[in-house]
VOBA-1610 file (N, C-alpha, C; in pm, whole numbers, padded with zeros to 5 digits, always signed):
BEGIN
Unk-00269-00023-00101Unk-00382-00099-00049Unk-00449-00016+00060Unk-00568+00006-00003Unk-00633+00119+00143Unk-00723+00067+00215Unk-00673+00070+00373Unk-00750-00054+00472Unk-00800+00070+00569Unk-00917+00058+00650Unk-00944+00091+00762Unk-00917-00033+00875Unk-00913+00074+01032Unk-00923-00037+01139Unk-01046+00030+01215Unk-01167-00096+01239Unk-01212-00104+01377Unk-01170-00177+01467Unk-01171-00108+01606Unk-01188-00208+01760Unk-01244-00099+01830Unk-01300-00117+01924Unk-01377-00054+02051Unk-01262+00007+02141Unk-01153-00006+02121Unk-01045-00035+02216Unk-00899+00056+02187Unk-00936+00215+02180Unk-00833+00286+02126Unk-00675+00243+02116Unk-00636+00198+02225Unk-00567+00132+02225Unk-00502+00036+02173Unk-00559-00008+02089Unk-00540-00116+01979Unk-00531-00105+01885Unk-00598+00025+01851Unk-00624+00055+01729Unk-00470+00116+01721Unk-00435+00208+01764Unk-00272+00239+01752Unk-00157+00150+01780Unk-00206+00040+01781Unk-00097-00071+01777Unk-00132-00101+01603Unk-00246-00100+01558Unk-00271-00155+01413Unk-00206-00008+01360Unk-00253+00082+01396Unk-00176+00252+01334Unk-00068+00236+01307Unk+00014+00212+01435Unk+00174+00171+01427Unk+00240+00089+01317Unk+00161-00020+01348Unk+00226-00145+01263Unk+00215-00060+01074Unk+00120-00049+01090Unk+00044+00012+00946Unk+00180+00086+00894Unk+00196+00193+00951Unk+00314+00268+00904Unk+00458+00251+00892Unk+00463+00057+00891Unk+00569+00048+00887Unk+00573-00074+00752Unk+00455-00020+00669Unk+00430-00104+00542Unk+00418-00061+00441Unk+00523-00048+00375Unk+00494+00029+00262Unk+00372+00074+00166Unk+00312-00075+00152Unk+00208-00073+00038Unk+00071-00052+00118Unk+00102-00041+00183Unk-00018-00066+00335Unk-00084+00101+00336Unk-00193+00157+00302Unk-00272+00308+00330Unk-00386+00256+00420Unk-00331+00282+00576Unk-00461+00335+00697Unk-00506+00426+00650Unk-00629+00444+00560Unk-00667+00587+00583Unk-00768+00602+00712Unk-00830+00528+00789Unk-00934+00547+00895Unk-00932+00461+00994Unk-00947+00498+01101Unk-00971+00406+01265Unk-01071+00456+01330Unk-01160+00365+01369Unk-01299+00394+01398Unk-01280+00304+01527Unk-01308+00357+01654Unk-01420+00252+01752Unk-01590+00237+01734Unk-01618+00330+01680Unk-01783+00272+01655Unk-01796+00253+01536Unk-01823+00098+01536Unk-01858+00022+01408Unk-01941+00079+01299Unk-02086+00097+01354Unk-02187+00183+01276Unk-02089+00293+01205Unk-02022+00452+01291Unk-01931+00552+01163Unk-01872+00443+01077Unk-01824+00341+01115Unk-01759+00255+01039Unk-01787+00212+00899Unk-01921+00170+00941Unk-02017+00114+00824Unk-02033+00241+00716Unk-02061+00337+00786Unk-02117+00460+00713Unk-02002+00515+00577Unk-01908+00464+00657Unk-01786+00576+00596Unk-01760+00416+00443Unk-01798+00303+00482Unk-01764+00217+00367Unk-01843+00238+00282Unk-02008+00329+00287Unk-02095+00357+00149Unk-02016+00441+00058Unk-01948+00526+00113Unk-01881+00637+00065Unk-01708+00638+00005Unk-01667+00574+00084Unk-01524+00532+00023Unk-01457+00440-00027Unk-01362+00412-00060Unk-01300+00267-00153Unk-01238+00247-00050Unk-01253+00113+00005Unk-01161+00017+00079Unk-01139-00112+00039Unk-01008-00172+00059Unk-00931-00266-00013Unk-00982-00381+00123Unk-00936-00343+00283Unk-00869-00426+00341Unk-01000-00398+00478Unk-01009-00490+00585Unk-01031-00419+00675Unk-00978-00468+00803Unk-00923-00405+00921Unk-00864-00514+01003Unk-00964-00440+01137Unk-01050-00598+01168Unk-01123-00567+01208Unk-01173-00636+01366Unk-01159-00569+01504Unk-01246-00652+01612Unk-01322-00732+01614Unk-01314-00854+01692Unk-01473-00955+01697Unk-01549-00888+01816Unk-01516-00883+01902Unk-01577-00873+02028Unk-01581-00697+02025Unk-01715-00678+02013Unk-01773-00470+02064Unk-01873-00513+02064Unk-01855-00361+02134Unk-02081-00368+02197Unk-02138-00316+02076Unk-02262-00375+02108Unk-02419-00332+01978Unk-02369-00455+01846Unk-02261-00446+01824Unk-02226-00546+01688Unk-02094-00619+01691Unk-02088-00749+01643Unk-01954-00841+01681Unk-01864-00792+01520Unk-01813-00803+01531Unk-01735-00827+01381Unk-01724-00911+01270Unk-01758-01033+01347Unk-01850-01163+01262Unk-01994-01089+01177Unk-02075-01036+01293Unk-02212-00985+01265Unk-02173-00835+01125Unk-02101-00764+01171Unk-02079-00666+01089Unk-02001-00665+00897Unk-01944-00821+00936Unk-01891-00869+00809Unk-01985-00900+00753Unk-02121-00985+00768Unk-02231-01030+00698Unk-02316-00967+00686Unk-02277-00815+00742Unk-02415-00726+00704Unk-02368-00646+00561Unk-02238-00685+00561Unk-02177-00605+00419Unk-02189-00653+00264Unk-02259-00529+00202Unk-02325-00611+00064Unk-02191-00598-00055Unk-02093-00535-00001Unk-01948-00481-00073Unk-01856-00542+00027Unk-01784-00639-00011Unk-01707-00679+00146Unk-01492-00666+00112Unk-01465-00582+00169Unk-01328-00568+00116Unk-01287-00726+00197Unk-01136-00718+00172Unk-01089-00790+00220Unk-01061-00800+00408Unk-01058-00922+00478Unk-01095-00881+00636Unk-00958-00967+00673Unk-00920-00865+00795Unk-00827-00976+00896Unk-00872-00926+01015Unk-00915-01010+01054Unk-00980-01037+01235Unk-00896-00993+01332Unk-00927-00920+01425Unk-00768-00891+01496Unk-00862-00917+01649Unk-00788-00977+01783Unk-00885-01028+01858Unk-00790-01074+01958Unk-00858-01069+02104Unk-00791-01128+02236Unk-00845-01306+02227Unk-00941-01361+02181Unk-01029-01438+02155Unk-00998-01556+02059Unk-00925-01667+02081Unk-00923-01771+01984Unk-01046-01862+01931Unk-01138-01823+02014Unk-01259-01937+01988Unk-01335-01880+01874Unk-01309-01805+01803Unk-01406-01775+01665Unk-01324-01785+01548Unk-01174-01857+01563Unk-01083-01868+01468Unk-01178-01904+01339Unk-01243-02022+01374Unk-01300-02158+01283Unk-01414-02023+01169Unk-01535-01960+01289Unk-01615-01906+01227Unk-01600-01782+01145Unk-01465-01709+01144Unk-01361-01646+01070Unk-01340-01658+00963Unk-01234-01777+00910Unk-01208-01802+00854Unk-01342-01887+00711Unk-01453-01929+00769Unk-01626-01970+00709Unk-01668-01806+00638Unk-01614-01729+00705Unk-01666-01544+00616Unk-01549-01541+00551Unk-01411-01597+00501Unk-01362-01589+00403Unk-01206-01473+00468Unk-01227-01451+00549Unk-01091-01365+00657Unk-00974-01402+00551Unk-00914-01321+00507Unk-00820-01333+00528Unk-00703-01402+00595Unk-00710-01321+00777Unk-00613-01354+00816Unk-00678-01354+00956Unk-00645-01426+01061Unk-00692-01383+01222Unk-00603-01370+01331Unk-00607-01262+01356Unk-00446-01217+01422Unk-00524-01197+01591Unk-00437-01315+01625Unk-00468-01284+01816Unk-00375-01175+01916Unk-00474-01085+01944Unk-00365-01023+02051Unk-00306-01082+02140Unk-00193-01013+02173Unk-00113-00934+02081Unk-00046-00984+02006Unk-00045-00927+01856Unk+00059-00963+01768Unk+00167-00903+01720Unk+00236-00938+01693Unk+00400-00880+01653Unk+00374-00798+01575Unk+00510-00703+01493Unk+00528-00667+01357Unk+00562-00780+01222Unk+00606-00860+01296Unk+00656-00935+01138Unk+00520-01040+01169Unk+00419-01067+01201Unk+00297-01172+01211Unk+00192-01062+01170Unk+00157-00910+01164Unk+00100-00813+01111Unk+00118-00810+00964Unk+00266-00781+00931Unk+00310-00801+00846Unk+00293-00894+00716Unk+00280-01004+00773Unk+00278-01148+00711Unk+00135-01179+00694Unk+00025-01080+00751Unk-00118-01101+00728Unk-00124-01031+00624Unk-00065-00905+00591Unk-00083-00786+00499Unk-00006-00834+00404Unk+00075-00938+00374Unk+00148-00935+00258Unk+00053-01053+00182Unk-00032-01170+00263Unk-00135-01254+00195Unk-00226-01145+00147Unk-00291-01025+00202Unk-00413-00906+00182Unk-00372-00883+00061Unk-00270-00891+00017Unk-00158-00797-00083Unk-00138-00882-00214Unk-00103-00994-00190Unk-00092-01116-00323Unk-00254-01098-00390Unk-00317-01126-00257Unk-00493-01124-00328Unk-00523-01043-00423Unk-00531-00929-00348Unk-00550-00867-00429Unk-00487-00777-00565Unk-00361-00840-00603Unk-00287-00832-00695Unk-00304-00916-00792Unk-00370-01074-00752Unk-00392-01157-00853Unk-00577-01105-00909Unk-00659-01039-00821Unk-00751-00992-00842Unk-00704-00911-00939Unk-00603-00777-00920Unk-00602-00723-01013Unk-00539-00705-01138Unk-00471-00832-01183Unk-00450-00868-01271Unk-00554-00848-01383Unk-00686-00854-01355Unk-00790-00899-01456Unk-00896-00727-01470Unk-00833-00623-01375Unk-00932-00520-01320Unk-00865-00392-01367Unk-00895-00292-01423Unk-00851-00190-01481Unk-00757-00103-01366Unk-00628-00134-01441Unk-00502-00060-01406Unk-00528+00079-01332Unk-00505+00116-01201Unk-00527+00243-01144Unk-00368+00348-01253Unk-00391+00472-01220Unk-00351+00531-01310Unk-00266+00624-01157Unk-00248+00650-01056Unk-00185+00657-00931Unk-00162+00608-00835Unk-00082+00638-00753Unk-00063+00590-00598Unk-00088+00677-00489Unk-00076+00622-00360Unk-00058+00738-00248Unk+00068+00707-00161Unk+00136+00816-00176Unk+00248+00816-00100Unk+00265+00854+00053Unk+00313+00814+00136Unk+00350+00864+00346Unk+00460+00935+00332Unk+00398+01105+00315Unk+00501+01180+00344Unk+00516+01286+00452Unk+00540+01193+00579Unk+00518+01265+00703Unk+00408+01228+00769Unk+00243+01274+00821Unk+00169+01228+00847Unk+00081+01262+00769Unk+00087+01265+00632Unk+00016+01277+00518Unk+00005+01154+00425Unk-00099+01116+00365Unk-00099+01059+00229Unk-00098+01176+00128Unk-00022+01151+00014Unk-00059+01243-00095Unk-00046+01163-00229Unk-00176+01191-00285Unk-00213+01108-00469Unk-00127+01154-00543Unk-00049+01054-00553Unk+00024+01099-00700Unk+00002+01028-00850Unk-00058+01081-00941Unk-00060+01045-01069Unk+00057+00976-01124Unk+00078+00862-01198Unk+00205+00785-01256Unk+00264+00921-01373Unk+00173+01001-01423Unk+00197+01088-01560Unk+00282+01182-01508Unk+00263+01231-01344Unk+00325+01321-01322Unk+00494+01284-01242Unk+00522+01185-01251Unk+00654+01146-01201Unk+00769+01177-01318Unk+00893+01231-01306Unk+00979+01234-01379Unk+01068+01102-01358Unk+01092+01102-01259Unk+01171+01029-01193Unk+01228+00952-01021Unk+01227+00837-01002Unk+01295+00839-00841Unk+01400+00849-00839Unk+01477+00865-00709Unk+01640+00857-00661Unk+01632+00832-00520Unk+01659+00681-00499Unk+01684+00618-00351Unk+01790+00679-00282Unk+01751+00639-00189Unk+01922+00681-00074Unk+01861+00585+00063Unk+01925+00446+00050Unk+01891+00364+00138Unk+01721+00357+00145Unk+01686+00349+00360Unk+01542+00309+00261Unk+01421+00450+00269Unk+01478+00498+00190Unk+01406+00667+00160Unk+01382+00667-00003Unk+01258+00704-00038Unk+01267+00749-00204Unk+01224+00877-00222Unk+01315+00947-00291Unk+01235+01109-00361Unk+01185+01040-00491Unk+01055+01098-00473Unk+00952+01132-00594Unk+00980+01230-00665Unk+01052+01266-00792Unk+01066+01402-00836Unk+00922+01385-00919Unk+00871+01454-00926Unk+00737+01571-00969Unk+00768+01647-01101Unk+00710+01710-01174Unk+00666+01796-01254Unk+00720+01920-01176Unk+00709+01953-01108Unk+00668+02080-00991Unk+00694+02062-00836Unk+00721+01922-00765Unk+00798+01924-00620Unk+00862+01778-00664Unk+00895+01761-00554Unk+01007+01634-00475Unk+00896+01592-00361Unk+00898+01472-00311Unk+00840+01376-00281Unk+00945+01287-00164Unk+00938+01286-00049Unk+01015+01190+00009Unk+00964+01105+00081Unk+00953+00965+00059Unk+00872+00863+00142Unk+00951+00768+00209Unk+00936+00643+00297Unk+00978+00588+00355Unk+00944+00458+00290Unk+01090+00410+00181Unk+01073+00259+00130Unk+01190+00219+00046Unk+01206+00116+00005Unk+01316+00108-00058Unk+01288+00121-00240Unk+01399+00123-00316Unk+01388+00115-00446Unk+01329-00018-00482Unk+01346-00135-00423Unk+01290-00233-00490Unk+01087-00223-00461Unk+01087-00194-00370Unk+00922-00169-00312Unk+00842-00060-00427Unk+00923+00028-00453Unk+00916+00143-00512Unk+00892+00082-00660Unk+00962-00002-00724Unk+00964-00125-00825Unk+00819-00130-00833Unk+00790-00220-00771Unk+00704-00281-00732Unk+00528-00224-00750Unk+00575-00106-00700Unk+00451-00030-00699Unk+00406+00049-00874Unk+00486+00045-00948Unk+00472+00112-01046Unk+00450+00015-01185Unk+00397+00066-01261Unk+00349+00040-01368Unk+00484-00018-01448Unk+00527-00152-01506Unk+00711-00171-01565Unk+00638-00137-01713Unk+00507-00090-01803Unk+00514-00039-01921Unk+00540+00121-01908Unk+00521+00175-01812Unk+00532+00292-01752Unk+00725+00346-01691Unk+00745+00254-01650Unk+00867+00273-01574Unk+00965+00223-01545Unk+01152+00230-01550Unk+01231+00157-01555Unk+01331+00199-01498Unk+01370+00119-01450Unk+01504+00117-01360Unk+01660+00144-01408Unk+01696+00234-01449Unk+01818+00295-01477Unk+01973+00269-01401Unk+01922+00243-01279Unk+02041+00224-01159Unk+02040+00204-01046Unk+02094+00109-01027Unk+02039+00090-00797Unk+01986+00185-00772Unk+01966+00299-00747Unk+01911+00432-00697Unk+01807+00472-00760Unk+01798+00468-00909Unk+01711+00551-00987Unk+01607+00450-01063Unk+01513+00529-01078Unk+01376+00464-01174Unk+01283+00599-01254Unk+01320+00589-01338Unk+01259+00678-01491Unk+01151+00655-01511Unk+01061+00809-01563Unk+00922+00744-01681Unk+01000+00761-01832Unk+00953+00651-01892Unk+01002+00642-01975Unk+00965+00718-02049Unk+00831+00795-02068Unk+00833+00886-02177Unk+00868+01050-02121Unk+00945+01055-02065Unk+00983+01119-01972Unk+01139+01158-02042Unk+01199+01063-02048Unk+01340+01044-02144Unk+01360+01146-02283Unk+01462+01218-02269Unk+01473+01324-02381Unk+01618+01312-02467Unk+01702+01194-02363Unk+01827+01160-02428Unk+01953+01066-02381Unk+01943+00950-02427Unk+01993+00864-02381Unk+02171+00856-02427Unk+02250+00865-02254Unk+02379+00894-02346Unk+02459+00787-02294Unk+02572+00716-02258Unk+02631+00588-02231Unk+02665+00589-02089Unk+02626+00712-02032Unk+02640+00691-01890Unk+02542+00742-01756Unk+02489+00812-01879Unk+02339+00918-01827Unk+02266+00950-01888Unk+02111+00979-01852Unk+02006+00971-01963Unk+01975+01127-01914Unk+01902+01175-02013Unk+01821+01348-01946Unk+01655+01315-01996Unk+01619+01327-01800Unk+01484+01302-01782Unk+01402+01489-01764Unk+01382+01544-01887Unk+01317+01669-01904Unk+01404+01750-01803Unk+01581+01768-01871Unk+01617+01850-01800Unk+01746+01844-01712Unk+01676+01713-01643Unk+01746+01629-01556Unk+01833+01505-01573Unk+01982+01529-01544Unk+02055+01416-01610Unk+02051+01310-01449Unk+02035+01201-01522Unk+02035+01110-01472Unk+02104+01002-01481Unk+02193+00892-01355Unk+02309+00812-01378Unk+02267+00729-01409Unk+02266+00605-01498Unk+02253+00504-01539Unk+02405+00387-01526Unk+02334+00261-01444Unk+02466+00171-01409Unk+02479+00074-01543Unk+02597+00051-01535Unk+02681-00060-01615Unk+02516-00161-01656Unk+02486-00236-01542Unk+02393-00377-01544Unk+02208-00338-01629Unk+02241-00168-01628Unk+02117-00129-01661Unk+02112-00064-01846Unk+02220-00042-01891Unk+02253+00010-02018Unk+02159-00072-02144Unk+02209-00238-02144Unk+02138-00323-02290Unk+01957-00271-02235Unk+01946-00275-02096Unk+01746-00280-02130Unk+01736-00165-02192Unk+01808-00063-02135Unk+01743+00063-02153Unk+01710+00127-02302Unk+01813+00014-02464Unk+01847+00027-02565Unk+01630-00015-02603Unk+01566-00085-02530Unk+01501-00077-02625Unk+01387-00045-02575Unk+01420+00128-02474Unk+01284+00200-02424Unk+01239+00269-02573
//
């Protein structure tokens, strides 16, 4: 889900930075204090989410939501309870009063997240993701995955050509991927299935690579 943050208020904005990077499905790609770069940068890029100030100078955040003829999804973020009502009338999402926690951040981004999952139920299947590896995003194509292998809450991406290490668990990791595309072999591991070159009663070989397969995962795997 790729969200920008405005506020006037650097400061804040790295409290939304922070929180951000501790969400899996969650891509900050941008933090702006001036609204206007703000505006500019939404002609030009795809945004899902926006978490956004009421109160800045030249434009409110109320005002800047209704000037938008493309409107991603909004959560209000604000010292200010008195515009809850007129918030929620532009369709917000969510309205988060400073200061707010991690798990009340959280719990705004996981409603941002249902939405737009039942939206895209009906909307042509993206064909990648972007992964946090370090202080990078990097696109990864679903075609080019061989395989994952968890180790608590860390996943390697094996690649065609590198390894991949992000910060999430195997079930999140689930989650994010295509299940006609991809399957779960073993607490740890998740396969592309056309990826598979030989399925044997205790390990499969993913182009090369043998891979463990558990007891609870064997009957699905009979009818990749």
């Amino acid at each position: 889900m790729r969200a920008i943050a405005i506020d006037d208020e650097p400061m804040a904005l790295e409290v939304v930075r922070s929180h951000a990077g501790k969400v899996p499905f969650l891509e900050l790609v941008a933090c702006f204090t001036d609204a206007f770069k703000a505006m500019e940068y939404l002609q030009h890029e795809p945004v899902e989410l926006l978490f956004l100030d009421i109160k800045m100078p030249d434009i409110s955040g109320l005002e800047f939501v209704t000037s938008l003829q493309k409107k991603p999804l909004v959560i209000f973020t604000t010292a200010y309870s008195e515009h809850a009502v007129t918030s929620f009338e532009l369709d917000a999402i969510d309205y988060l009063l400073k200061p707010f926690s991690l798990p009340r951040f959280i719990k705004a981004c996981n409603k941002a997240h249902e939405l737009l999952q039942l939206r895209g139920a009906s909307a042509p299947a993206r064909d990648y993701l972007f992964l946090k590896t370090g202080y990078e995003q990097v696109k990864v194509h679903f075609e080019e995955i061989l395989y994952l292998e968890a180790a608590g809450n860390y996943v390697t991406f094996v690649l065609e050509d590198k390894k991949l290490l992000t910060r999430m668990t195997i079930s999140e990791a689930t989650d994010m991927l295509p299940a006609d595309q991809f399957i779960r072999v073993h607490r740890s591991y998740i396969v592309a299935k056309n990826r598979i070159s030989k399925i044997e009663r205790h390990q499969i070989v993913v182009q090369g690579n043998e891979v463990p397969v558990g007891g609870s995962y064997i009957q699905q795997l009979q009818v990749v």
